[in-house]
N, C-alpha and C positions, 0 to 999 in steps of 0.2 A: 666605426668608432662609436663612442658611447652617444647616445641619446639620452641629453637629461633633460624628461621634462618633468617638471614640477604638477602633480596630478593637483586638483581642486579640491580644497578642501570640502569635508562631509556636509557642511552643510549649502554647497553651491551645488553638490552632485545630487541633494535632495529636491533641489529644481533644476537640474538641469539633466535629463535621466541621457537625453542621446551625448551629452559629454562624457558622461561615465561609460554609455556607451563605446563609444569611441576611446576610453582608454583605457578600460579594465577587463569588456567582454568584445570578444571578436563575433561574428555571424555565425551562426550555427549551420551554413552550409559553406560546402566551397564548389568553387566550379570544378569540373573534370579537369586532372592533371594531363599537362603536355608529354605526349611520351619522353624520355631521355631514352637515349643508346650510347651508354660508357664508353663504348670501345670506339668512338668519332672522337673524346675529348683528349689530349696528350699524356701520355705515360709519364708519370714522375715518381719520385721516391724519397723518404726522409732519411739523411743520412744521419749515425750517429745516435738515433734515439733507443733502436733496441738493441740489445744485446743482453745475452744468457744470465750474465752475474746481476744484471739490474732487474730481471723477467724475477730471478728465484726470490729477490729482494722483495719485490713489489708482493709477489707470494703469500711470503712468511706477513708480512703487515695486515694482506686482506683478511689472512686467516686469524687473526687477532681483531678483526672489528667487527663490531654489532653493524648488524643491518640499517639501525642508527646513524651509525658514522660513516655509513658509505655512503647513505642519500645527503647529507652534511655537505660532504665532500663535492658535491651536484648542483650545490648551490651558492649562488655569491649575492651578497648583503650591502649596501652603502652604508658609511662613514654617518651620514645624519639619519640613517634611523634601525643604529644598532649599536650595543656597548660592548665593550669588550668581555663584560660579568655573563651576559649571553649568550655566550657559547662555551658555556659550564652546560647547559641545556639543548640550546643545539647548536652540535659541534661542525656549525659551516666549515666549508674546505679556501674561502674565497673571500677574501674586503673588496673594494672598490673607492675612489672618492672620485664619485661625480663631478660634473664642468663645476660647479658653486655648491659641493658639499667640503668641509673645511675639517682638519682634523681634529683628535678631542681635545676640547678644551681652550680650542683656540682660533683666532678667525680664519677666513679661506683665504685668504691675503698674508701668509707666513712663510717664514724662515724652514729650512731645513728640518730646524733640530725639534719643531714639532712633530714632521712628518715622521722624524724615528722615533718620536716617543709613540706616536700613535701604530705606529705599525708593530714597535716592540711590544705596546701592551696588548692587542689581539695574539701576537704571537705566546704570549706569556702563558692566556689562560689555552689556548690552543695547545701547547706544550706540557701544561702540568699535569703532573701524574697525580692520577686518583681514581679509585676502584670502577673497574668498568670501561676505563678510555683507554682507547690509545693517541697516544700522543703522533701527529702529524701538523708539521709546519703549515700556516694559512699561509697564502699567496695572495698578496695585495697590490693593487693593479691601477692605473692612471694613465688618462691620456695623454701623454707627453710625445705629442702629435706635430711639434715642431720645435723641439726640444723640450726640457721637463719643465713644461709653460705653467703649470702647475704652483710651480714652488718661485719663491721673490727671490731673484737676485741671479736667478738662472740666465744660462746664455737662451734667446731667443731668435731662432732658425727663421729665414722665411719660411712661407706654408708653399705647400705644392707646386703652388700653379706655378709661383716663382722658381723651384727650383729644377722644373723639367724646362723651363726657359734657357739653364743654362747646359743641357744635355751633357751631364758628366757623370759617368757612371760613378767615377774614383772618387771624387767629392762627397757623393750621396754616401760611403760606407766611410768615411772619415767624418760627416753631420753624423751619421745612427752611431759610429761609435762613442762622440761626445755626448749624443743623447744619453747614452747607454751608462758613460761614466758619470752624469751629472744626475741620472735618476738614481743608480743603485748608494750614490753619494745621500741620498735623502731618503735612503732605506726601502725603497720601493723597487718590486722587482718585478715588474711586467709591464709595456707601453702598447697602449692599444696602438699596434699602428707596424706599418706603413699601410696607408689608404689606398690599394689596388683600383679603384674605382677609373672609367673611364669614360670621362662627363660626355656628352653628348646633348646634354640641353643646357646650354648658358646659363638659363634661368634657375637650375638648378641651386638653391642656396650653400651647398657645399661642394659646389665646382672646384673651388679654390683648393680642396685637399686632395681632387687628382694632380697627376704629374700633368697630363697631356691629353687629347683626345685622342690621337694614336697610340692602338693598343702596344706599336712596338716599344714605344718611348717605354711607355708603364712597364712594360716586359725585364727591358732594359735596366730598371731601377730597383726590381723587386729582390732581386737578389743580394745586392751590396748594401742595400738597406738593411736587410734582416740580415747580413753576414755581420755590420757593422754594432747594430744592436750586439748579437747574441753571439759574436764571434766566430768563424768558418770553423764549418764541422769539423772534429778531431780535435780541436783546439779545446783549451780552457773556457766552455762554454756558460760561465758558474757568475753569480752575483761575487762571491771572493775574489772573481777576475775583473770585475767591475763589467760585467755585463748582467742583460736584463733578458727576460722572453719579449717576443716580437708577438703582435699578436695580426698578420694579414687580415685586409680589409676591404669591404664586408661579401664575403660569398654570397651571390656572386651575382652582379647586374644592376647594380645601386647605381649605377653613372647614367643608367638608360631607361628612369621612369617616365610614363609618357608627360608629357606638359610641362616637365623637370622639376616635377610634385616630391615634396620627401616623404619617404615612406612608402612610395607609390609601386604602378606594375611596369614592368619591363616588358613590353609586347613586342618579341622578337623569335625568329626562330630559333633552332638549336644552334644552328652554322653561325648565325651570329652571335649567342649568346657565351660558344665556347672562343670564338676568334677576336671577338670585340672583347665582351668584357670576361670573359676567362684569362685573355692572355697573362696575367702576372702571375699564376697561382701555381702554374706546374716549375716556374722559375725560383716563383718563394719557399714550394715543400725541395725542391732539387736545393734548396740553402739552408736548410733545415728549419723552417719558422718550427716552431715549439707551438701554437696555438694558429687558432681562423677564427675569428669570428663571423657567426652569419649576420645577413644582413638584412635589416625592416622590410626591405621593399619586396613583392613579388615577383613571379616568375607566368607571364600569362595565366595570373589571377590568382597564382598557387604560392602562397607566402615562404620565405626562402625559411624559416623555423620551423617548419612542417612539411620541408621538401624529404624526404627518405632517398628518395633515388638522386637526387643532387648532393647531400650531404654526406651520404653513407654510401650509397652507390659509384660516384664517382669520385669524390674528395678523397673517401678512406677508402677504395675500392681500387679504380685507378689509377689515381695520382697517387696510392699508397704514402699516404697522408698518415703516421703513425704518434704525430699528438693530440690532441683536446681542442674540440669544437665551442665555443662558449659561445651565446646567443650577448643579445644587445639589449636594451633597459625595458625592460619588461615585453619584450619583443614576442616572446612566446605568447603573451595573452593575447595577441593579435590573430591567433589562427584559429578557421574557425569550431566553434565547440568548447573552446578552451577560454577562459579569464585567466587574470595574470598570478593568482592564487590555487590554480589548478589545472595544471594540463599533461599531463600524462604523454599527448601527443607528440612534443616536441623532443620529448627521450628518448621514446619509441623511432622517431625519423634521425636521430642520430645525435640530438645534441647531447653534449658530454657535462657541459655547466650548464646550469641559466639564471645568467644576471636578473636579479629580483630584487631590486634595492630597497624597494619599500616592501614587498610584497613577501620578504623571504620567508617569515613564518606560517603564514598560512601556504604559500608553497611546500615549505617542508612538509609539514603535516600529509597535505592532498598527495605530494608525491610517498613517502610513505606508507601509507594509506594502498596505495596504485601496487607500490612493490607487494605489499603484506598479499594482496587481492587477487597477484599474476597479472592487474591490468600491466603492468613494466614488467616484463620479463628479467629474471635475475641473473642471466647470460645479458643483458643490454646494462645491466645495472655493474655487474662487473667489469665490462670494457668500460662503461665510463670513469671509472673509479681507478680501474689500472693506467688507465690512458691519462687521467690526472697525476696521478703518484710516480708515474713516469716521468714527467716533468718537472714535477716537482725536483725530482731524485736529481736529474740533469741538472738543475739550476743549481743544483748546490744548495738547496730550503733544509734538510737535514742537518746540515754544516752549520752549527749556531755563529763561526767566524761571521762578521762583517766590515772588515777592512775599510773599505769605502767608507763608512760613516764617519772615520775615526777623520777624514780628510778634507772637511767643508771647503777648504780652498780650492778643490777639482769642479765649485756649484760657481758658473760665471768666471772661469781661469782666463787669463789673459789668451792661452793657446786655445781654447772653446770660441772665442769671440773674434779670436782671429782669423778661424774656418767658416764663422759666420762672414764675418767683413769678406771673404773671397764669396761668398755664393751673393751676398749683395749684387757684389762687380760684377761676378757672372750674370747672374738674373736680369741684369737691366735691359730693357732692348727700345733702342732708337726707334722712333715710329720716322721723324721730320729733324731735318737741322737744317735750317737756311742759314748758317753761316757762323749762327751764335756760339758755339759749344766747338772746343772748351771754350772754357772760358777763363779769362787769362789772370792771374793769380796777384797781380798789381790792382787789378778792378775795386771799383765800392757795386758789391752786389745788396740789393734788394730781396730780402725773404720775407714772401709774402704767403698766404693763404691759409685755411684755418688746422692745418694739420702738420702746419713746417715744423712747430715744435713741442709735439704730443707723441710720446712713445708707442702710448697708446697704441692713437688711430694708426699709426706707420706696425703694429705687431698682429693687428685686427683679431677676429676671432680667438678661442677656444687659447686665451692668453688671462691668467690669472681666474678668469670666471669665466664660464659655456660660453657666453654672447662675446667676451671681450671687453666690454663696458663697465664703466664705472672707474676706471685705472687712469690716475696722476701721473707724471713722469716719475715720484717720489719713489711710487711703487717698483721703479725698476733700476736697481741702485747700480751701479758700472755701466749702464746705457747710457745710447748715446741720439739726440732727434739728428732729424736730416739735420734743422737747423744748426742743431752745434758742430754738426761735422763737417756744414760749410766754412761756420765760422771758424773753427780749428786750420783748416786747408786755407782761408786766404788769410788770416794771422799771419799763416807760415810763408806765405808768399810777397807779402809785406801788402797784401792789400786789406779790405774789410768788408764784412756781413750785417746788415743790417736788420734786425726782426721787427715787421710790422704786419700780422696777422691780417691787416684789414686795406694792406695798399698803401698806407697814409705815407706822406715823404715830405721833409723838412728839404735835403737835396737830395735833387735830382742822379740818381742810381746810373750806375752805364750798364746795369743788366737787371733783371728781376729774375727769380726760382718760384715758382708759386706752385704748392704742395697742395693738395686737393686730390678729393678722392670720395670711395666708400666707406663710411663709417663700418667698426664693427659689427660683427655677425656672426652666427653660426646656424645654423640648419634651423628650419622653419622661419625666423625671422627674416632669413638672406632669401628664403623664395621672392621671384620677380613675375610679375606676368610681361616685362618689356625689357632691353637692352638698353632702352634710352636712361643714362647719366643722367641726376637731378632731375628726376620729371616733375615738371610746376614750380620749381626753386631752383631757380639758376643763379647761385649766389657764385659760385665760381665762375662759370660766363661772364657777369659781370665786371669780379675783378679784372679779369682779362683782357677784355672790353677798356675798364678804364685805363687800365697801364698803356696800352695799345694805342689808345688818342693820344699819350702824353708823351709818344713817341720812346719807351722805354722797348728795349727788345727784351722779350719772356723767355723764358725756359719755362714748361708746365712736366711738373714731377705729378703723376698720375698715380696712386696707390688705389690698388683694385684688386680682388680675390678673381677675375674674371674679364675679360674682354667686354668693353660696354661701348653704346654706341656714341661717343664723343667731338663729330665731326664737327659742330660750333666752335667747340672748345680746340680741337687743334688749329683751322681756321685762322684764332685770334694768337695760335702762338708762331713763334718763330723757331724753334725746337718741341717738341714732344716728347717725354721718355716714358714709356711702361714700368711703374717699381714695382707692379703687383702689392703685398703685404711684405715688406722685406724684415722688418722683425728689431730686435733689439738693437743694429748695428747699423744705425743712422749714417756713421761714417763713411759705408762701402760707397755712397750715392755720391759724393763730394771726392770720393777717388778717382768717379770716372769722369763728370762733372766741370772740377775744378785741374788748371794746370796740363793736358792732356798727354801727362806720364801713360794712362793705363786708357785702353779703348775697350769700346764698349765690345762684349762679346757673346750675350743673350739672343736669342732669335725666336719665335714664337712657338710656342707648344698648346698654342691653341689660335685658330684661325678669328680673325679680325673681324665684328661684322661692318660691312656698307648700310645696310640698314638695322632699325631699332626693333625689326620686326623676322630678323635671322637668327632666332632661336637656334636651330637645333643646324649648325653650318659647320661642318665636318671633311674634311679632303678625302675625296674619293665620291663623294655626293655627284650624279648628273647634273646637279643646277648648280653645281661649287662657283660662290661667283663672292668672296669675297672683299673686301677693302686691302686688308694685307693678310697675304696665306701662311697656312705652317710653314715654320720656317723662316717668315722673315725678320731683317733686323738689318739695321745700316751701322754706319760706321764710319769714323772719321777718316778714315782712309777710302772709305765707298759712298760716296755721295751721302743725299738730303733731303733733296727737294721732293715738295710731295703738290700737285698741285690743288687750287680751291677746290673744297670739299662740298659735294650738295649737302645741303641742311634739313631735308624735308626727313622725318623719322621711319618713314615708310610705315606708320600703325599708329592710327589716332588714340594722340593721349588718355582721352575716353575710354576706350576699349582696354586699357591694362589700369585704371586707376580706380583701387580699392580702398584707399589709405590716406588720401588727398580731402579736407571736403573744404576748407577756406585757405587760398595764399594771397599774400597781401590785400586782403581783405576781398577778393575774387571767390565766388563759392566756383569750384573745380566742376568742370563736367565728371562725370555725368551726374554727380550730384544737382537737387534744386534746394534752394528755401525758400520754406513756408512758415508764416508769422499768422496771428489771429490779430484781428480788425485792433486789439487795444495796444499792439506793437507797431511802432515806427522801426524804419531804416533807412541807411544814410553813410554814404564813405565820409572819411575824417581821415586826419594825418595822423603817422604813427611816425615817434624817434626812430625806429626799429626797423621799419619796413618802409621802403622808397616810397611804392606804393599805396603803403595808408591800410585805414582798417575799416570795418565798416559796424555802423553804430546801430545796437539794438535798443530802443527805448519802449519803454511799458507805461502808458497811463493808468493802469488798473492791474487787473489780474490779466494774464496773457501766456501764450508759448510762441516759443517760435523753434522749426524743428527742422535740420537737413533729410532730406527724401532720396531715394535710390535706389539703384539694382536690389536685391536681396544679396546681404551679407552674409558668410558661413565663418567665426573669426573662433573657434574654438584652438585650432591652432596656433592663432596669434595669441589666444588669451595661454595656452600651453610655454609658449615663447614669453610667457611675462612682459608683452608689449602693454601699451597704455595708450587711452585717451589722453592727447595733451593739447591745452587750450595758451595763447599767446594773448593775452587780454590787459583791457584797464578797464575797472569798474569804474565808472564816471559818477555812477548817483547807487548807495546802497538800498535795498528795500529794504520797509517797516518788518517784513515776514519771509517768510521760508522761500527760499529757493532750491530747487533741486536740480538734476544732470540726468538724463535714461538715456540710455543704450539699447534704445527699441522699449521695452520692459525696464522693468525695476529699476525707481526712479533714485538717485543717493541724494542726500541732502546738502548742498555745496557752499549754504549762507556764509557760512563764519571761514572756512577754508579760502574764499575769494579775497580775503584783508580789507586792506581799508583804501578807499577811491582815492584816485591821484595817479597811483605809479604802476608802470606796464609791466607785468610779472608771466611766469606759467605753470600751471597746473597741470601736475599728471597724476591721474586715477588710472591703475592697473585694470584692467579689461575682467580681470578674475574679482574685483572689487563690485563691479556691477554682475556680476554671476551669483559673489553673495549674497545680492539683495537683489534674487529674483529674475534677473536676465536670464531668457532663452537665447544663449551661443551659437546654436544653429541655422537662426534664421533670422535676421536684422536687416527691413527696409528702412529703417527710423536710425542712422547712428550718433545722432545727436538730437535731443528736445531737450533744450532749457527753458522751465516754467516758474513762473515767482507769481503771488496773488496780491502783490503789490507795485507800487510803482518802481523802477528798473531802469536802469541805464549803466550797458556795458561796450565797452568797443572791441569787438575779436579782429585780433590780424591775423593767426593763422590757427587751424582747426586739422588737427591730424593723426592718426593711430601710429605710434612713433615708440624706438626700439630700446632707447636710454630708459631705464624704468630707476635712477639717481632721481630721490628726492621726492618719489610718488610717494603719493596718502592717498587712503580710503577713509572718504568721510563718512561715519557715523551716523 
């Protein structure tokens, strides 16, 4: 799926040369390639895509384009930094809009009917006739990764993890077909997705968009998903049918980087590489996917954009794979020899497009360049080019009809939202019931925790923007929170729901629901070095905690892209349910929940860890020693009882904490602070924090600075993460105060407000890059110095994912 990350701008890359490094030029060597031997990996075949009348078709077109327009065709461009008057010049074959790139003219947070203005106006200048061109349809593409998440008002799918919980092949091609009908309804005809991947390291930050860790589940999926997309071969496979291209994901081994690093190598043999994470691909080309995209991560060292014998060898070889390989956001500069403005390499090894969303122009040019030269071979140059036009042709892109557009009511239909609300019910899976659940529809329930009534956090990730962050309930107009679908279900039952985010209770509840979870994320920012839930911030323990003394019985609704290690937290409940990310349809949780019409019927698709330190815990493993294995899931009809859980994490919080350096006013191991002789310090109480904060005071000129491991945060600064500080200035200085991040100090006086009131500050990580930070290498992640007298109270201190409301001061 797409990778967007947001490169740094020109003048943070002029101090910071190994960022640029790391994201525009790859190594100039690479290790010796792993042999492959094709004929070990599964025979498969694309039905449907060639035949004779489209072959001569494709023909007659090549022989009508410049050399020009074929390399055009080879490359795809994003939404923010390309206009539609641009390809009068060069004639891309490809749009894109990135996680947070927005269409023209209007923000990334819109309606439909921008999306078809933006995609009809690329197609406009793409289609006009004028001397020299031929006219072929762009293909404009969007992650609609769990429904078309993209656009407001769409139905939103749980993601992955949740819907191989509910092991239904028939469901999955009944989601991909309302994806199908909801994207081409917003004029957009290609979804990067279904994600083949088969996570094997938890920590992984896009675990969440495989089905399962068993490669059978994934196998199982791949086909009704891209049948549902794109319609079963022979059928009306066309956007006039309201269907879209599927595009499988990411060839091939992204679920199995070591450390569960994104981006990273997959160090495994053949035998596992085609049985583990190969299994979905000969299932997806046997359903006819229309595209593959490769994937960032390696292959024992050898980057999957510059594989030849992996991509061409066996994809199109083999598996006789007869549509278009397109690479991943700027994926190709990653291999090594090549930046993301020039590589020849990755055409050569088979890729058919390459996504270049900033980079597209100086790509053209270099590839151009390469064809004119012989470095690209013009036998490699025309299969890429027929292999797109193929597709295209298939989609029905020729065909100016667009039906679907004319139909806004197919974006969030009551029938879309209703196959959501089933995969909800499915997805759920009982961890613990001592007795509580159902829960009986006469009740005054309690909702509590901080996520019972945010669409949001309950839709998580790669949901209106790449991270998922930033989104109000406002944003998602026919959805529904858990909360209001509790309170809809005991309405109806003649009982009542009450919402208090924080516990608080006037009377006494006969039950509580408390939602809690992982906030939003997508890849890079969702990397973990630990399993352990809230490490250093156990605001949901807490709550739990207090319900628990006041003799309330819980329910804890758990939303999670991932199995995390939460055995406090179930401990303190009396019930435990797994919701994963379940998505716009708040409702399905309070069907199985409330009244107990509907039982629960999720079971795990990914194994449970007992400790916070069972990373990579898989069935079939020698040491397989789970908490709850694949597979499992209770049920009101099958017991509950789960008994006390040890609480020890099994891997010192130390050891996975990069991101932590003060909570309630506690500086976090393994962080220290150090202060210069003219700074005091001193705990004080905070409204905000049980705990308290602790007080930095300056008689004079002074620093005081957190110490540490060495930092490497380039990819968080990639991730648009932030320093954020939790403070109250107690006494302003006469003079300048500043903020460094190791290096390059910001100036933070006027930014901090006026003394009195407990606020927080977040400066984007890419804001200290401007001014001078080296990303690479930070023992120092916070020094704050002022050359005057000072007084501030920090209660929490921590590189945090919401980047709402950040400034870079000046």
């Amino acid at each position: 799926m797409k990778r967007f990350y947001r490169v740094l701008p020109a003048v943070a890359l002029a101090s910071c040369a190994s960022v640029a490094l790391a994201q525009s030029e790859a190594p100039t060597t690479a290790p010796e390639p792993t042999p492959v031997h094709p004929e070990l990996w599964p025979a498969a075949k694309s039905p449907g895509l060639l035949d004779a009348k489209t072959e001569a078709r494709i023909t007659r077109i090549m022989a009508r384009m410049s050399l020009r327009e074929k390399i055009g065709q080879m490359i795809q461009a994003d939404t923010a930094s390309i206009k539609p008057e641009d390809l009068r010049q060069y004639p891309l074959g490809s749009i894109l809009a990135g996680g947070n790139s927005p269409p023209i003219g209007a923000p990334d947070r819109s309606p439909a009917s921008a999306w078809i203005a933006t995609v009809r106006a690329f197609d406009t200048v793409a289609m006009g006739k004028r001397a020299g061109h031929e006219p072929i349809p762009i293909m404009f593409g969007i992650d609609a990764v769990h429904g078309n998440s993209n656009v407001v008002g769409a139905t939103i799918f749980p993601h992955n993890s949740a819907l191989g919980a509910m092991h239904d092949p028939a469901l999955m091609r009944r989601i991909g077909r309302a994806t199908a009908v909801e994207t081409a309804a917003a004029g957009i005809h290609w979804a990067f997705g279904p994600t083949l991947a088969v996570p094997q390291d938890d920590r992984w930050g896009r675990a969440y968009e495989g089905y399962s860790e068993d490669p059978a589940l994934v196998a199982a999926y791949a086909g009704p998903m891209v049948e549902g997309l794109q319609g079963k071969p022979g059928s009306r496979t066309t956007v006039q049918a309201g269907h879209v291209a599927a595009s499988v994901k990411h060839f091939v081994g992204d679920g199995g980087t070591r450390d569960g690093i994104d981006q990273g190598d997959t160090q495994v043999d053949e035998n596992t590489l085609i049985h583990t994470h190969g299994a979905g691909y000969p299932k997806a080309v046997d359903a006819g996917t229309m595209t593959v995209m490769a994937s960032f991560s390696s292959w024992n060292g050898v980057k999957m954009h510059g594989n030849k014998a992996l991509l061409t060898d066996v994809l199109k070889g083999r598996m006789g794979f007869d549509g278009f390989i397109v690479g991943d956001w700027n994926g190709h500069g990653q291999i090594p020899g090549c930046t993301n403005t020039d590589c020849p390499a990755t055409f050569n090894a088979g890729l058919d497009m390459a996504m270049a969303p900033d980079s597209w122009k100086g790509l053209f040019e270099s590839t151009l360049a390469a064809a004119q030269s012989g470095k690209i071979p013009m036998a490699r140059i025309d299969d890429a080019v027929r292999r797109i036009l193929r597709v295209k042709i298939k989609l029905g892109l020729f065909d100016p009809a667009r039906p679907n557009e004319a139909r806004p009511q197919e974006i969030g239909s009551p029938e879309h939202r209703a196959i959501a609300r089933q995969a909800v019910r499915e997805s759920l899976v009982l961890l613990k019931n001592e007795g509580v659940l159902p829960i009986k529809t006469s009740a005054t329930v309690l909702v509590a925790g901080d996520a019972a009534d945010d669409i949001g956090r309950q839709s998580g990730g790669w949901t209106l923007s790449w991270q998922g962050d930033g989104n109000t309930n406002a944003d998602f107009p026919g959805a529904t929170s858990i909360y209001a679908g509790i309170s809809e279900a005991m309405k109806a039952g003649g009982g009542k729901a009450v919402l208090s985010t924080d516990g608080t209770f006037a009377e006494k509840p006969d039950v509580a629901v408390v939602v809690f979870g992982e906030e939003p994320y997508a890849e890079l920012r969702g990397d973990v070095r630990t399993l352990e839930f809230q490490l250093g911030d156990k605001k949901a323990l807490a709550l739990l905690k207090k319900l628990k003394a006041a003799g309330i019985p819980t329910v804890s609704v758990f939303l999670s892209g991932r199995p995390l290690w939460v055995n406090p937290e179930i401990n303190q409940s009396d019930a435990f349910v797994a919701a994963w990310f379940p998505g716009s349809e708040g409702a399905g949780v309070a069907d199985v929940l409330v009244g107990g019409n509907a039982d629960f019927h999720g079971t795990l698709s990914f194994s449970w860890p007992k400790t916070a330190a069972q990373f990579t815990l898989n069935k079939g493993q020698p040491d397989y020693d789970p908490l709850f294995p694949l597979g499992y899931g209770l049920t009101y009809a099958n017991g509950g009882h789960v008994d006390r859980l040890g609480e020890e994490p099994g891997i010192d919080a130390a050891d996975a904490n990069s991101s932590l350096f003060i909570v309630d006013g506690i500086v976090a191991r393994p962080f220290a602070l150090e202060t210069g002789e003219a700074v005091s310090r001193r705990l004080v109480g905070s409204p905000t924090r049980q705990e308290g904060a602790i007080q930095l005071a300056w008689s004079g000129a002074g620093t005081a600075s957190i110490l540490g491991p060495n930092l490497t945060l380039e990819r968080e600064a990639n991730a648009e993460m932030n320093v954020e500080i939790t403070y109250r200035l107690d006494k302003a200085a006469g003079g300048p105060v500043t903020l460094a991040l190791g290096s390059g100090p910001v100036r933070i006086g006027e930014a901090l407000g006026q003394p009195g009131e407990w606020r927080k500050l977040r400066i984007p990580l890419k804001c200290f890059a401007n001014h001078g930070t080296y990303l690479g290498g930070i023992s120092r992640p916070f020094t704050l110095n002022a050359d005057s007298p000072l007084a501030i109270s920090i209660s929490d201190l921590r590189l945090a994912t919401d980047p709402a409301g950040a400034v870079c001061p000046e």
